[in-house]
C-alpha positions, 0 to 999 in steps of 0.5 A: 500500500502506498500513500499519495499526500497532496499538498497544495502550497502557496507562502508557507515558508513558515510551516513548510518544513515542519509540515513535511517532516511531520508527513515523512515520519508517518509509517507508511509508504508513500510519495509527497507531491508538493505543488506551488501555487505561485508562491511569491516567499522563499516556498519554492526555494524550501520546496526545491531543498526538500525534494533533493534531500527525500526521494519520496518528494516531488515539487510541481509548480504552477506557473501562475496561481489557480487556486487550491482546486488547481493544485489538488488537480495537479497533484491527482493527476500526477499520484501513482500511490493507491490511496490520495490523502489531501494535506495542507502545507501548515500545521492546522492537522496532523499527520499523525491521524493518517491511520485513523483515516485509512483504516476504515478503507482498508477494513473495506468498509468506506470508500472516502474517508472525512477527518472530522475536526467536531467529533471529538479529536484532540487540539491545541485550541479552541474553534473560532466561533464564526468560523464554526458557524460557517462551517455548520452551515455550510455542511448542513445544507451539504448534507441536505442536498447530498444525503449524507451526513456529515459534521465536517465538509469542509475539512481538509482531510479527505481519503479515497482511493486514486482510482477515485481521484481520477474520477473527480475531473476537479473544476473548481479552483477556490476552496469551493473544491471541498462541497465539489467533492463532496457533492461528486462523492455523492453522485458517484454513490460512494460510501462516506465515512468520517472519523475524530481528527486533531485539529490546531486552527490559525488565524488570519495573522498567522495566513488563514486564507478562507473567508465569508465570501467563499461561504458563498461560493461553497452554497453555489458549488453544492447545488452546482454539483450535486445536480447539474451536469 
């Protein structure tokens, strides 16, 4: 069994380092493909450095910013492991959890699996309050439009089989890539399944990147996918 972690990365110089030792020391095998978005910090110089000291690295770049639906299509494109296992470049989740999110697929008993950060995982802080109510809205009426019944769409801890990956033809290129998923993950008849993750949140200071605007876009993606063509 091999693992493909994808990780969209745009200036995290900050945390880059730290994320991928963290991502190495995991006991599996496995391929990291890390694609630039565009950074305009020293992201690709750190990028560069990692892939010549790990042979399990590979660095992709983009030649202008598409967003992170972009940098997951490039990395879903170019996985050669059996399973993707979707990572963020900072130090929000933590790679020690990979276990827990393969374990239903290997018993065979889900085909995607959610880490979910509102079941009980441990953290290093609280949840910011609206970004929580954001949340919960927005898988509610995820979960109302697709059938299933999430805690956590929009988590960045999604595990499915590369098979599925291709499947996906990712199109969004905004954060509206996570309801995308969701909704295709839907359509496909997928068995979803979710589990407890860690979760140590940031803020905007520290490069948080979402925001209310892409509420809106996420309610768009969900309708868009779950029942247009």
């Amino acid at each position: 069994m091999k693992l493909s972690v994808v990780m969209p990365v745009f200036n995290e110089e900050r945390t880059l380092e730290a994320i991928v030792a963290k991502v190495l020391a995991t006991p599996f095998e496995k391929e990291i493909l890390l694609v630039d978005d565009g950074s305009m910090d020293r992201t690709r110089e750190i990028m560069l450095e990692l892939e010549s000291n790990h042979p399990e690295i590979r660095a992709i770049f983009h030649p202008e910013n598409r967003g992170k639906g972009g940098a997951l299509a490039t990395g879903f494109d170019q996985a050669s492991g059996d399973w993707i296992v979707i990572q963020d470049a900072d130090l929000e989740y933590d790679p020690d959890d990979y276990g827990s999110l393969l374990a239903p697929l290997l018993a065979g008993e889900a085909d995607v699996v959610y880490g979910s950060r509102f079941l009980g995982g441990e953290g290093e802080r609280v949840h910011f309050f609206l970004h929580t109510l954001g949340n919960r809205v927005l898988t509610t009426f995820s979960n109302i439009c697709t059938g299933l019944k999430l805690t956590d769409m929009e988590t960045c801890y999604k595990v499915f089989s590369v098979e599925t990956a291709r499947k996906l033809n990712v199109k969004s290129r905004t954060f509206a890539v996570e309801p995308e998923m969701t909704a295709k993950f839907a359509r496909m008849g997928l068995r979803v399944t979710e589990v407890p993750i860690r979760y140590n949140n940031r803020d905007y200071h520290e490069g948080k990147k979402i925001g209310w605007k892409d509420a809106f876009i996420a309610m768009w993606t969900i309708v868009r996918w779950r029942f247009g063509k």
